[in-house]
C-alpha positions, 0 to 999 in steps of 0.5 A: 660714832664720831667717825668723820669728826675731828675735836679741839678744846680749848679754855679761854681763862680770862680775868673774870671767869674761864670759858670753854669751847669745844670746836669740831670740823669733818676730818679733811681725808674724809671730805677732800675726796668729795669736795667741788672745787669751789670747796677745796679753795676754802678753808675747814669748816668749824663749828663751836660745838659747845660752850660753857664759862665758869667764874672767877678766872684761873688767876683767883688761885694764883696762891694755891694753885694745887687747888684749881683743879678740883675747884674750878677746872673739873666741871669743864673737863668732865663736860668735855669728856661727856661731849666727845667720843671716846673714841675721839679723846686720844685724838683731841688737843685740849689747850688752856691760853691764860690772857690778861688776869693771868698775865697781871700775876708775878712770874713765879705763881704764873708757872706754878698755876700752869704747871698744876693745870697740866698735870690735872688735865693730863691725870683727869683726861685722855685728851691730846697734849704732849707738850705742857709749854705749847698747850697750857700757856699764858698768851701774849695780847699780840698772840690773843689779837691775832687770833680774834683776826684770824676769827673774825676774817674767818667767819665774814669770809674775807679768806675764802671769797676776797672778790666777794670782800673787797674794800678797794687797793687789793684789800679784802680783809678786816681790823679786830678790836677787843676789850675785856677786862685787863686789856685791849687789843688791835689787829688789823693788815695794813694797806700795801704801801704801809705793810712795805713801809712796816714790814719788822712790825708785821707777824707773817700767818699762814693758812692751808684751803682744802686744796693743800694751797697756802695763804699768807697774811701780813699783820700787825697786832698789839696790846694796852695792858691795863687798858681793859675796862675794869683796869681802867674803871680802877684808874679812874677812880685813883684818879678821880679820889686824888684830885676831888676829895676833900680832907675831912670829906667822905663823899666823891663826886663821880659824873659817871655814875646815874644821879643818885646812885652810892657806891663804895670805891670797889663798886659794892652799892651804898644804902643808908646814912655811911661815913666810909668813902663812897662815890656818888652819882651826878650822871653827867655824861659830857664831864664823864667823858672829860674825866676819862679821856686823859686816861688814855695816855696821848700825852706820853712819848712816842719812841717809835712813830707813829704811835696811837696811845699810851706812847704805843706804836701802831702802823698808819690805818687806811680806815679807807679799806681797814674796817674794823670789828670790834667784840666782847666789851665793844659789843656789850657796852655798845648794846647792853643796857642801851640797846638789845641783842635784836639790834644789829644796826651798824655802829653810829657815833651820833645815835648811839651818844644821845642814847648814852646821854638820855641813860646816863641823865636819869635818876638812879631810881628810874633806871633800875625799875625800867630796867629790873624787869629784863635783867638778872644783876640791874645794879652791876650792869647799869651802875657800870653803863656809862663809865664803860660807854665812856670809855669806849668812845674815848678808845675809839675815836680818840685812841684809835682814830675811828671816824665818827660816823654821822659827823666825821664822814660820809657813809659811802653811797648805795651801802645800806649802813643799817645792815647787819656784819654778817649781811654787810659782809655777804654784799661786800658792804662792810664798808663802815670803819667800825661795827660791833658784833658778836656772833656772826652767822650763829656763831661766837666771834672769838680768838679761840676760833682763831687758834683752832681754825689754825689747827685745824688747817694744819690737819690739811696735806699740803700741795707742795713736796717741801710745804711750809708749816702752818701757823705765825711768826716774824714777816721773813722769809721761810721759817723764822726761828719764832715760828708758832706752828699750829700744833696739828700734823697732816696724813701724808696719804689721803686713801680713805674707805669708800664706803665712808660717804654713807656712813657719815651721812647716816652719821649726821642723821643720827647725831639729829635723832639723839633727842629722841626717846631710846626705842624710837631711836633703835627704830630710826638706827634700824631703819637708816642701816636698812635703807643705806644697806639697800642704797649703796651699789651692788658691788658694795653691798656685797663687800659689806656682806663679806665683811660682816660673813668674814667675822662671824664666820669660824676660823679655818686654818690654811689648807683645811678644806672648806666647810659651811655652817658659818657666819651669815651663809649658816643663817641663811642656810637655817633660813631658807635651806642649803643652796650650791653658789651660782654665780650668774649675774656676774656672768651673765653677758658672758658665756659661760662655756667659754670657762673650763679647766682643759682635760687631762689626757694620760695617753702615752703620747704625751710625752714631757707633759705626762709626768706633770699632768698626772701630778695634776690629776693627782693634786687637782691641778689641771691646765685651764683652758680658752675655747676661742679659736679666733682674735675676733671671737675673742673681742667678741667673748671680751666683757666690757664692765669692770663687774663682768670681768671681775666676775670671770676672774671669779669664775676662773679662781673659783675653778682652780680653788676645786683643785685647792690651788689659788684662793689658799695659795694667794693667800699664804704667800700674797698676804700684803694683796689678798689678806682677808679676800674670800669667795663672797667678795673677791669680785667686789674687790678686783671690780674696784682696782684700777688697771695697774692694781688689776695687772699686780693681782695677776702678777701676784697669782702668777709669782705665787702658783710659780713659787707653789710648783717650784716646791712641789713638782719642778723636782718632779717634772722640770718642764709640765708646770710651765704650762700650767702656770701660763693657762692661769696666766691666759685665763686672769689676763682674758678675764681682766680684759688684756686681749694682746697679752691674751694672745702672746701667752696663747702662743707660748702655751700652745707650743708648750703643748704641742712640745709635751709629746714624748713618753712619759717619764717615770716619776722620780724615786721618792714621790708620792703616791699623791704625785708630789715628790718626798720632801 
């Protein structure tokens, strides 16, 4: 199973907890062939085939990393080797990209932890990875956003359909915003005046469509390390201890924390009479937001204007076309306690404070019983609400710039603001400068997609014969030298099976039917087999027939005659009784009588010929012959399918085969052609080959009888071989539907017989009684 599929795998280890996704996509030779050309000028279609996340990060063993293996790593890995085929694991890149918990180690346990990752995956699995550094890495946070761009743009459609997704000034892609824990990250393609403006801050990504076309992008990325919301949770209460404790006093005021509500400085709650340091709640949302917004760092210098915060450079935003998704915490803290994951509305500044205002103002108490009924961990959730709420707001619109929908700006007219990101996206209405989401169409919005959806694209061959790669890098021209290639390879030849269409439907259906109990399975498996068997065109199933005859049937050596009794001709000979090959419905519009092997005269009149006909009777070699005696009755006699010719390319084999000339003789010496071809299915075969293919079949027999009387009999008789060689020649080409050739190897051939009239010679000393000469 899992013939059409193609799998990726991929670790996320984040600074909480590792997740692991395991994405899948039809392999492109699969699909090329079948695909409209709407499809071929869109990307590879992924989807996340599994998910599952552990905790805590990987960084948790940074000082014993020989134990993250065992420990952490095994569950996923045992899960990704159950998910995929095994026939598909060899074929499969696993990838573990480390991002910010990982990136707050020192340098040296960094390399430790990796290597160690490495070399488990490599002991415990079969999966793809041949290069440690590429596969196994810790991921800088421009690397990380430009993949969640990448995703983002992917799953709203803005790279398949930019008619569909245009904002305005050329403009038909999205900003990506993600926070976590330890960081945050942009990315975002900036207007053309400012990309030209720019140009040495951008990172150049190329994609592949279907069609082995390319697209560029030019993108700016980049991350606030430490700006995450628990590294700034962290800060803000240093801060908050620094400026308001009191010597002599254990007890802090924190507005962020819901009125009542005790905790220690590390978070842990706080119940009863204690001396220890502890932060306790005021819930005052408006001095909450006061306190947090210093953290962002406005105050600090800009060495390279212009700069958002924290002194970091960024490309001016046109919040006019640059619209931004923003994921993980923006997507949480925007929802979470304050809304449910049904609530799809577009952002809105106004609406969502007085929600954070009403939450955050109440008694701790009254908090946790509304909220204990539909949440497993109420205190960690609801304890953190109005921090991060905080802290999000201050990113946003006092980092970032983000217009305050509802005050700062008005929604455009004749856009339904309330729509959801992936319904806005479909009706080009995505026009709000920021909207959280999580999931767009089912499927997650990470930066995982991002690099898989590179991979995947790389798969596809391109158009061009010196194609570039496949990946990101510098905004230069060509290939700049910190080219990330994507890490896939491309078959240069798209032939694939004909057959596979039915298969991979069948395929499909049966992916669906694997909840099924295991006899209604069978049942189901036995029934598509039968239906697709019934289906597919007369020429395939007889093709697969032959396959399956040509396994089950006992070997034969070359030159031993032929005998029944094997594979599916034996069962259904037990079946229903022996029975000769007919072999009517390939020649059913076409007169049979029309096909015979000539006669073989031994009269003394023939003279050059005799020596050579009398080896042929000897050898069951006889001169095919045409009954036309006419150009017209030869158009007449012409059949005008694919399938009735190739039948009388049958017919003509099948009689030369009596004489033990063609099907053995092909065989042994035009194996790159006819390897594998037997009776049963060489007029399927010769019924799929193009005109080209068909004219090199022919010259094939025609090399291979020249090469075969060449050993033999031109010893014996030098000139009565030519006109054998020609009837076959006459007889293929006829059947292949190449008249003019037809009559030009006719003349020849009835001149060679009109000059074989003249005594017969002796045969030479030394031929056998057979007719062949010693050897």
């Amino acid at each position: 199973m899992g013939k059409k599929w193609r799998y990726g795998v991929i670790l996320d280890a984040g600074s909480s907890g590792t997740r692991l996704h395991i994405y899948r996509w039809q392999d492109p030779s699969k699909i090329i062939k079948h695909a409209s050309v709407e499809e071929l000028n869109t990307l590879p279609t992924l989807e996340n085939y599994y998910t599952k996340k552990i905790r805590p990060g990987v960084s948790t063993w940074g000082d014993h990393p020989e134990d993250v293996g065992s420990e952490h790593l095994e569950a996923l890995i045992k899960k990704a080797k159950k998910k995929i085929p095994d026939d598909k694991h060899a074929d499969t890149p696993i990838y573990l990209m480390a991002t910010a918990g990982v990136r707050l180690l020192p340098k040296n346990q960094q390399r430790s932890l990796l290597s160690e990752i490495c070399t488990y995956f490599r002991q415990e699995s079969q999966f793809s990875l041949p290069d440690c550094n590429a596969h196994i890495q810790v991921i800088p946070g421009e690397t990380e956003g430009l993949y969640g761009w990448l995703a983002a743009n992917y799953l709203l459609g803005g790279f398949d359909n930019p008619e569909g997704h245009a904002h305005g000034k050329g403009h038909h892609t999205y900003g990506f915003l993600d926070m976590g824990g330890a960081s945050a990250q942009i990315a975002f393609a900036p207007n053309t005046t400012v990309a030209k403006e720019h140009g040495n801050d951008l990172k150049l990504v190329r994609l592949r469509t279907m069609n082995g076309a390319s697209l560029e992008y030019k993108v700016f990325s980049s991350t606030w390390l430490g700006f995450g919301v628990n590294q700034a949770r962290s800060r803000y209460v240093k801060q908050l201890i620094d400026s308001i404790l009191i010597d002599g006093e254990h007890e802090v005021p924190d507005p962020c924390l819901p009125r009542g509500l005790r905790t220690t400085e590390t978070g842990d709650a706080i119940e009863g009479i204690s001396k220890q340091l502890q932060l306790v709640g005021t819930g005052e949302f408006d001095e909450c937001m006061r306190t947090t917004k210093p953290l962002l760092g406005k105050e600090m210098p800009c060495k390279d204007d212009p700069c958002l915060f924290n002194g970091q450079h960024v490309p001016p935003i046109d919040f006019d076309v640059n619209h931004f998704v923003g994921v993980s915490e923006y997507w949480h803290t925007t929802h979470g306690v304050f809304g449910t994951k049904d609530d799809d509305a577009a952002y809105d500044f106004n609406t969502y404070q007085k929600k954070v205002m009403e939450f955050c103002s109440q008694p701790w108490g009254e908090i946790e019983s509304s909220i204990e009924s539909r949440k497993t961990d109420p205190f960690k959730e609801a304890q953190e609400a109005c921090f991060k709420a905080s802290w999000l707001i201050n990113v946003l619109h006092e980092g970032i710039g983000i217009p305050r929908v509802g005050i700062d700006d008005t929604p455009t007219p004749g856009i339904n603001v309330t729509k959801s990101i992936g319904e806005a996206a479909k009706a080009q209405g995505f026009l709000n400068a920021f909207q959280a989401a999580d999931e767009i169409d089912d499927m997650e919005i990470s930066w995982t997609l991002g690099k898989m959806v590179l991979y995947a694209a790389g798969q596809i061959p391109p158009q061009d014969d010196f194609p570039l790669p496949v990946g990101f890098g510098s905004n230069t021209k060509g290939i700049p030298l910190d080219f990330q290639h994507a890490g896939s390879t491309y078959n240069h030849s798209l032939v694939v099976d004909h057959e596979d269409g039915w298969s991979d439907t069948a395929e499909d259906l049966i992916d669906h039917a694997r909840s099924k109990s295991a006899s209604g399975f069978l049942v189901f498996i036995t029934i598509i087999i039968v239906v697709a068997f019934i289906l597919r065109k007369r020429d395939r199933r007889m093709r697969l027939y032959s396959r399956i005859n040509h396994v089950l049937r006992r070997p034969r050596r070359p030159g031993s005659p032929r005998k029944g009794g094997g594979g599916l001709s034996a069962l259904r000979s037990k079946l229903f009784g022996q029975r000769g090959h007919h072999y009517e419905r390939v020649l059913e519009e076409g007169d049979a009588d029309q096909f015979e092997l000539g006669d073989v005269s031994s009269d003394d009149d023939h003279s050059e010929s005799s020596i050579g006909t009398r080896l042929g009777r000897a050898s069951g070699l006889a001169t095919p012959k045409l009954n036309i005696e006419s150009f017209d009755d030869l158009k007449k006699a012409m059949p005008s399918h694919a399938i009735d010719r190739s039948g009388l390319v049958l017919s003509v084999l099948l009689s030369l085969e009596k004489a033990g000339v063609v099907l053995d003789l092909g065989l042994e010496l035009a194996p790159p052609l006819l390897e594998g071809l037997e009776r049963d299915d060489l007029d399927a075969r010769l019924s799929d080959l193009p005109a080209e293919a068909r004219e090199e079949v022919e010259r094939v027999l025609d090399d291979a009888l020249r090469q075969h009387l060449r050993r033999h009999l031109a010893p014996c008789a030098p000139r009565g071989h030519q006109g054998l060689r020609l009837g076959l020649r006459l007889q293929l080409l006829y059947a292949l539907g190449d008249t003019r050739r037809v009559l030009d190897i006719d003349a020849n051939n009835h001149a060679l017989r009109a000059r074989a009239r003249a005594p017969p010679e002796p045969a030479p000393p030394g031929a056998k009684a057979d007719g062949f000469c010693a050897t």
